[in-house]
C-alpha positions in Angstrom: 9.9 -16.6 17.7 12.8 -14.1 18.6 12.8 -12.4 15.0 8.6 -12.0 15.8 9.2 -10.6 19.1 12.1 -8.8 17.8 10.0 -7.2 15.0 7.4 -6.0 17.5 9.8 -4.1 19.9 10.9 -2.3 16.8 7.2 -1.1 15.5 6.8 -0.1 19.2 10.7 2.0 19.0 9.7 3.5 16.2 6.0 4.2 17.1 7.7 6.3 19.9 10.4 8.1 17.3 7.7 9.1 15.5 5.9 10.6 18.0 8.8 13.0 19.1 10.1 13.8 15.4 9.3 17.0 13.9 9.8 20.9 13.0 8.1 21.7 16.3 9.6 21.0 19.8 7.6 18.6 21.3 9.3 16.4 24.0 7.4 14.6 27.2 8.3 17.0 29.5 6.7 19.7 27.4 3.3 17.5 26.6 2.9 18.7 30.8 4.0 22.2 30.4 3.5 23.6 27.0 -0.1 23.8 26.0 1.2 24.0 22.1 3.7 21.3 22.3 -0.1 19.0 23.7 -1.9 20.2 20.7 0.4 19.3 18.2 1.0 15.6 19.7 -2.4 15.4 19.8 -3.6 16.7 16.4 0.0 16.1 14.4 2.2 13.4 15.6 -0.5 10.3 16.8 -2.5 11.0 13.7 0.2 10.9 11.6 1.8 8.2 13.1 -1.3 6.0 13.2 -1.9 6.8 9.4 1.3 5.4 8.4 0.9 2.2 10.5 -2.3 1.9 8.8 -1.2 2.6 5.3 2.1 -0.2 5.9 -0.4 -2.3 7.2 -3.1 -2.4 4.4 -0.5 -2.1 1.4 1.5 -4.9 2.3 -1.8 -7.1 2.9 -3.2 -5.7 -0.6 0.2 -6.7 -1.9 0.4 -10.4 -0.8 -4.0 -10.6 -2.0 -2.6 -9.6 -5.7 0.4 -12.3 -5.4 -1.4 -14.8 -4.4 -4.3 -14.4 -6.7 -2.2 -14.1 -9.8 0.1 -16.4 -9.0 2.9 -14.2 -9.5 5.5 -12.8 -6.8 6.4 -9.7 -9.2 3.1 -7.6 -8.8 1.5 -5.4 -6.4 -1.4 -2.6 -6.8 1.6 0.4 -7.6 2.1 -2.5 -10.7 -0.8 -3.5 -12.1 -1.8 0.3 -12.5 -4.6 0.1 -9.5 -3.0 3.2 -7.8 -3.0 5.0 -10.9 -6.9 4.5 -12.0 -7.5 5.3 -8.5 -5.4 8.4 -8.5 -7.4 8.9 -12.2 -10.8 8.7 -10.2 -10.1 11.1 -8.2 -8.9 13.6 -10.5 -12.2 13.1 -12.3 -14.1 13.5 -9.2 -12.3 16.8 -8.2 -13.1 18.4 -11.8 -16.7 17.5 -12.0 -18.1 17.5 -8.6 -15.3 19.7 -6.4 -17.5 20.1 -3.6 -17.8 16.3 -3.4 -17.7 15.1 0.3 -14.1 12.5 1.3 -16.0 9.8 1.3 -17.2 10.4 -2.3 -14.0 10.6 -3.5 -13.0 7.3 -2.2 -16.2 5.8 -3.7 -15.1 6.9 -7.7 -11.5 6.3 -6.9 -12.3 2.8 -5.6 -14.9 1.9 -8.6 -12.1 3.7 -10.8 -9.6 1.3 -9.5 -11.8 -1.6 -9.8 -12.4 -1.0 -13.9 -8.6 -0.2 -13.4 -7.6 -3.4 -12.7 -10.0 -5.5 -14.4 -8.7 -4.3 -17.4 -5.1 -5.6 -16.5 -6.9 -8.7 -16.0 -8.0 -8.6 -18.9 -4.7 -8.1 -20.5 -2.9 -10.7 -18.3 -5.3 -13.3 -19.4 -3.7 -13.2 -22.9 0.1 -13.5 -21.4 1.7 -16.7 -21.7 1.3 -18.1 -17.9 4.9 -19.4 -18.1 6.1 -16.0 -18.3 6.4 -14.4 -15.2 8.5 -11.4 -15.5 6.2 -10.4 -18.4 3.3 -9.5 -16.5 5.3 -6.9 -14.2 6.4 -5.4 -17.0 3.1 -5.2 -18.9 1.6 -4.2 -15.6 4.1 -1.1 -15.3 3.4 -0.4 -18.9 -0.3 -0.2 -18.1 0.5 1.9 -15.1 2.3 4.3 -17.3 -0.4 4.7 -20.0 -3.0 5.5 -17.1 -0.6 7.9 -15.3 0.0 9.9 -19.1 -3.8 10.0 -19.1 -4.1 11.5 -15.5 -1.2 14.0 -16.3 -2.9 15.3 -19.5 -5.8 15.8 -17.9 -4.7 17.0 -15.1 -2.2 19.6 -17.4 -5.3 21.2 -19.3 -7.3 21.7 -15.8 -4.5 23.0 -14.3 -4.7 20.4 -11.5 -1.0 19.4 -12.3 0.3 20.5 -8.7 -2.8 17.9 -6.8 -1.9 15.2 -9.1 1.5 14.9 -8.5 0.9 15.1 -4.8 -1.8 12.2 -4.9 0.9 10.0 -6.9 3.6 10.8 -4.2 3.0 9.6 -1.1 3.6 12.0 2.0 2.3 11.8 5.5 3.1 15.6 5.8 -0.5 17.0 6.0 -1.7 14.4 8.0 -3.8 15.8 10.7 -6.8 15.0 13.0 -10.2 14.7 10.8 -7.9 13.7 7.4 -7.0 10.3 8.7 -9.6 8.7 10.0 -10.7 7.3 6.5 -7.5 4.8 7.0 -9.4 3.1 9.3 -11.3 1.8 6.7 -8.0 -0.1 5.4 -7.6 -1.3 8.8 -11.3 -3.4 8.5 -10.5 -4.8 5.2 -7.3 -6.1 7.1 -9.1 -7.9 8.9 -11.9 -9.4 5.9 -8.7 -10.5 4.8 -7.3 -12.5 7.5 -10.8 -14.1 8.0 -10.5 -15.3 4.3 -6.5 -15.2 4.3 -7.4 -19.7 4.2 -9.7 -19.0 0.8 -6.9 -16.5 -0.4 -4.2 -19.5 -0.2 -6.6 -22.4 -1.7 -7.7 -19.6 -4.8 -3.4 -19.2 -4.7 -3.0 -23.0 -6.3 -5.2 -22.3 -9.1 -8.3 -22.7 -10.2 -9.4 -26.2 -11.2 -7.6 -27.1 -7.2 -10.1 -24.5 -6.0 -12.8 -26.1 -7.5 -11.6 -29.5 -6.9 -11.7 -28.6 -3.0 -15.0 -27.1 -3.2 -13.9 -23.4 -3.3 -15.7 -20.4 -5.5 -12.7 -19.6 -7.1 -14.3 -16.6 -9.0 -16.1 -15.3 -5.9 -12.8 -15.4 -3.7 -10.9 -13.5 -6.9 -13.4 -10.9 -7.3 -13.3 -10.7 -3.3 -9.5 -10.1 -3.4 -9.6 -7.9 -5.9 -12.2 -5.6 -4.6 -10.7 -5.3 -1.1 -7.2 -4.5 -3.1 -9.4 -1.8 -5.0 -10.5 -0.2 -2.1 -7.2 0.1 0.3 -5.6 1.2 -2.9 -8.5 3.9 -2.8 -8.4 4.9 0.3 -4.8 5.6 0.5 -4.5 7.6 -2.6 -7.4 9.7 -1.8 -5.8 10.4 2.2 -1.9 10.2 1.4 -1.2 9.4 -2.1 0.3 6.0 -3.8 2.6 4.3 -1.5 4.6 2.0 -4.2 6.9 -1.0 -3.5 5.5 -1.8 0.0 2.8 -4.4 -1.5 6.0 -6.4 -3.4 9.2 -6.5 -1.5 7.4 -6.8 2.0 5.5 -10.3 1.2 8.2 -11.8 -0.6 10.8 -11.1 2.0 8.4 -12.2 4.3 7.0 -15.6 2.2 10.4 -16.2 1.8 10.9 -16.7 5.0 8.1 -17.8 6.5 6.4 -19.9 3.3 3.2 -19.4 1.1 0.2 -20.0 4.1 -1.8 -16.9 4.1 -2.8 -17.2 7.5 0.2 -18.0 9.1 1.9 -15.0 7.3 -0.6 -12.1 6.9 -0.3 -11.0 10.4 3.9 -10.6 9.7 3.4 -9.2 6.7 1.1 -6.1 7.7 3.4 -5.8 11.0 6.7 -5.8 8.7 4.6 -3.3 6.0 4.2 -0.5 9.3 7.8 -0.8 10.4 9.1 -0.3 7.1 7.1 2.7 5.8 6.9 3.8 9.7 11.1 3.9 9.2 11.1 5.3 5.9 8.7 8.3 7.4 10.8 9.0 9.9 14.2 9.2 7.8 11.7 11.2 5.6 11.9 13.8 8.5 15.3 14.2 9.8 17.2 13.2 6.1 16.8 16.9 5.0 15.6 18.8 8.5 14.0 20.4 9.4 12.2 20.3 5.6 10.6 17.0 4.4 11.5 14.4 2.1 8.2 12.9 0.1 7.9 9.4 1.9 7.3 8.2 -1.3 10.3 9.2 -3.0 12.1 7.4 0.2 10.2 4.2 -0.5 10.8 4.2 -4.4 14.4 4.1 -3.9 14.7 1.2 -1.6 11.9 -0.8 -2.7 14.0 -0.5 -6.2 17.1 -1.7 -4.5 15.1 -4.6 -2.8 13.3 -5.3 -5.8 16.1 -5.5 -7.9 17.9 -7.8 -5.4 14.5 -9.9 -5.7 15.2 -10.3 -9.1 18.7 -11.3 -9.8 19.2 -12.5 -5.9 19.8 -16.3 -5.2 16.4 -18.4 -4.5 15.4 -19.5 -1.2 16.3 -23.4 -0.1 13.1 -24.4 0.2 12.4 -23.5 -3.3 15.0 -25.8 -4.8 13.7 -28.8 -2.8 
């Protein structure tokens, strides 16, 4: 209970460091004096702020979804190459219909994703289910072919410059009316923890699921579709966000165990105060220019990941 309640008072530090962080002086005694200092708070800092507790949020949920419905702790959507089909959709949006409205976007990023990631499913299917390590690796593989793609494409269309920056996550152009789409991520948060007792039955396998009476295929397709869609929706409003959806539920599973519904709620709280820290060192590493929060996140979800992987099991899993 102290390590909850501890957790919460640092979202709400941070939440406050965020606000107050930037190129342009804004403190609270200006918000009541400086008409400029009000407008960026306003239009800047709580919209940025807000998108990246949203974006921790819904990763780290779509993250824990992906474990649990493919039974394997070493994938998440930045593996399996969702982020990059969506990243693709919206390449292929921009060059055939570039006056296409945000919410369009979304839409042929999202079904882009979807075909995206049934087609790793597709592949995984053919794995040998005793090898866990080898569907990471295939799924990074996948990623990589799908990125090339993107990058060709994007190369001959001169749009080179706009794919790299939906690939790399930044909260930099964040501002009021190119946020608000996040919210969207925020709803499917809470499909998910509505279902989060499905997501842990579907999580045993499928001939338990149907032994308890649960449509195992419905709740998978459900999963995926919501993973599709926040993988969609932050590509197309701040780029991919990668490592957040891996290290974040096992840290969290590991110590708090495999129920769905008892850990979703940590696991979205521990997503924001991770990529809400990693935005903020993002700001004052190299001030008063910005570092990519992406590029901060790759570097210590590698280290975490790589601990993951060679680091000691937990107790419980030796029982």
């Amino acid at each position: 209970m102290l390590g909850r309640i501890m957790m919460v008072g640092i979202l709400c530090l941070l939440f406050i460091v965020s606000l107050f962080i930037g190129v342009s002086h804004v403190s609270l005694t200006s918000l009541f004096s400086d008409a400029n200092a009000l407008t960026v708070f306003l239009d800047s800092r709580i919209p940025r702020t807000l998108a990246v507790i949203l974006t921790g949020m819904s990763v780290a949920n779509a993250g824990l979804i992906m474990q649990i419905l493919m039974r394997n702790r070493f994938v998440d959507p930045s593996m399996t190459g969702t982020t990059e089909s969506a990243a693709l959709g919206l390449l292929l949006v921009t060059i055939f219909i570039p006056s296409a409205s945000l919410g369009i976007k979304m839409l042929v990023a999202a079904i882009v994703a979807i075909i995206g990631l049934s087609g790793f499913m597709m592949i995984v299917r053919r794995l040998p289910p005793t090898a866990l390590l080898l569907i990471p690796l295939t799924g990074i593989l996948y990623g990589g072919v799908i990125s090339a793609i993107s990058l060709f494409i994007a190369y001959e269309t001169d749009m080179l410059q706009s794919m790299v920056a939906w690939i790399i996550g930044d909260f930099s152009s964040v501002l009021t009316g190119r946020y608000e789409l996040l919210w969207g991520t925020g709803i499917l948060c809470v499909v998910s923890f509505f279902y989060s007792n499905q997501f842990t039955i579907a999580g045993l396998g499928k001939e338990m699921s149907l032994n308890l009476g649960l449509n195992h295929q419905q709740i998978t397709r459900m999963g995926l579709v919501i993973v599709a869609l926040i993988s969609a929706i932050v590509v197309v409003t701040v780029g991919g966000i990668p490592f957040i959806g891996l290290v974040v539920p096992n840290i969290v599973s590991r110590l708090m165990g495999d129920n769905v519904k008892e850990t979703l709620p940590w696991i979205m709280l521990s997503g924001a105060v991770l990529v809400l820290f990693c935005d903020i060192l993002s700001r004052v590493i190299n001030y008063p220019y910005e570092i990519p929060v992406g590029t901060i996140i790759g570097i210590l979800g590698t280290i975490v990941f790589l601990y993951l992987l060679y680091g000691r099991a937990p107790r419980y899993a030796k029982k």
